[in-house]
N, C-alpha and C positions, 0 to 999 in steps of 0.2 A: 504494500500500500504506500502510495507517496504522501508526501507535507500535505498538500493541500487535500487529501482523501482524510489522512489524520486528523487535521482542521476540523473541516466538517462533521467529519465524527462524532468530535469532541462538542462542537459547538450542539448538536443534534440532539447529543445523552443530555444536553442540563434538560431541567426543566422548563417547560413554554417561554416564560416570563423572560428567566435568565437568557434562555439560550436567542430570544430577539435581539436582545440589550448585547451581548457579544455576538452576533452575526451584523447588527449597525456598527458596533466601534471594529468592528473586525471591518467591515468594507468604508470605513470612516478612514483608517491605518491603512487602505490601501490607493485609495482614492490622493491621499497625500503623498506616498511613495510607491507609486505605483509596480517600481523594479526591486525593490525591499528585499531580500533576501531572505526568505522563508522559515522556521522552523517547528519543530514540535515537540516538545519535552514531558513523556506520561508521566513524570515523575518519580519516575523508579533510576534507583542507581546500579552501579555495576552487578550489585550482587541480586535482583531484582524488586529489592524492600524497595514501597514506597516511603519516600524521604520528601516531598512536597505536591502540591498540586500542579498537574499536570497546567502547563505553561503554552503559548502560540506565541514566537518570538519573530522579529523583524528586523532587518539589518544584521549587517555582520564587523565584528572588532574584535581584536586581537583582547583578552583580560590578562592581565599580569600580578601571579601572585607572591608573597612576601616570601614565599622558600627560591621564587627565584625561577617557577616554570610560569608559563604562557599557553592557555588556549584562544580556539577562537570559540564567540559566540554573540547570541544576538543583545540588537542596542535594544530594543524596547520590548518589555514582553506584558502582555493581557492573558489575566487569569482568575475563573472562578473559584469562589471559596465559601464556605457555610455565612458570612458574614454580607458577600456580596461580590461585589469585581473589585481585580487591582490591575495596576497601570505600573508596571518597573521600566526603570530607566536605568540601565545598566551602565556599567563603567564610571558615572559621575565621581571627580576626586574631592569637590567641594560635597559634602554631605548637609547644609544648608541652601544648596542653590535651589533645590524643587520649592520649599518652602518660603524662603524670602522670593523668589521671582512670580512664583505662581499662588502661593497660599493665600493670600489676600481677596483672591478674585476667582479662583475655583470653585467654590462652594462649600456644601458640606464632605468633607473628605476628611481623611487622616494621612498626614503627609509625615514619611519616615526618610531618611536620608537617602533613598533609593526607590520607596514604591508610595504611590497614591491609590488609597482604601479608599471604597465606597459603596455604599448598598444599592445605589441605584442609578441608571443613568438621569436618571431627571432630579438626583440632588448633587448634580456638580452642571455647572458653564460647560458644554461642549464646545462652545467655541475656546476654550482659552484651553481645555482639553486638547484640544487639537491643535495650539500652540508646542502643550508638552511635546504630542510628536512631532512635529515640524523639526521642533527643537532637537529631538533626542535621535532623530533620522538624518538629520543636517548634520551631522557630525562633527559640532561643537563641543568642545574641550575644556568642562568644565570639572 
């Protein structure tokens, strides 16, 4: 099965409500990078335990970790969770930059140094939503 058969998939098993709300921001994130670089993460690690919720990631960057190795992986990724959806924006080195740039004018969310929580698409700004990616697919080095 390829990325985008996994996608939908995934977006398919939520629940009616959920899986609307991630099939708009899913063609919202693509609509803005249309050539995005695909992925799909179930959540399960090497040995097959699930270790988080399965992830739909975009773009692609090299991570760099403090022992000193490097993978690649994607810049933004959207994901459901018993709480709601999140929005990660990976790689950022400032871990106040989603929250001072975007916090104010977002909405209702919860802004961590790398993801934005929220229960619903209709309690956050899509448009400034759609800044984050703009932002996190433009491949600025924050």
């Amino acid at each position: 099965m390829d990325v985008r058969e996994q996608i939908d998939r995934y977006i398919d098993d939520q629940k009616p409500a959920k899986s609307a709300e991630l099939r708009d921001l899913h063609r919202r994130i693509l609509a803005i990078s249309p050539d995005a670089e695909l992925w799909f993460l179930d959540g399960r690690n090497d040995d097959g335990r699930v270790v988080s919720n399965p992830n739909i990631g975009y773009g692609s960057q090299r991570l760099d970790y403090a022992s000193g190795e490097s993978r690649p992986f994607y810049k933004l990724g959207l994901s459901a969770n018993t709480s709601g959806l999140s929005v990660y924006v990976m790689g950022l080195k400032d871990k106040t930059y989603l929250s001072r740039t975007y916090g104010a004018r977002l909405g209702k969310a919860k802004i961590t140094g790398y993801c934005i929580g929220f229960r619903s698409v209709k309690d956050v700004d899509l448009e400034v939503l759609e800044e984050v990616v703009a932002d996190a697919l433009g491949a600025a080095d924050h």
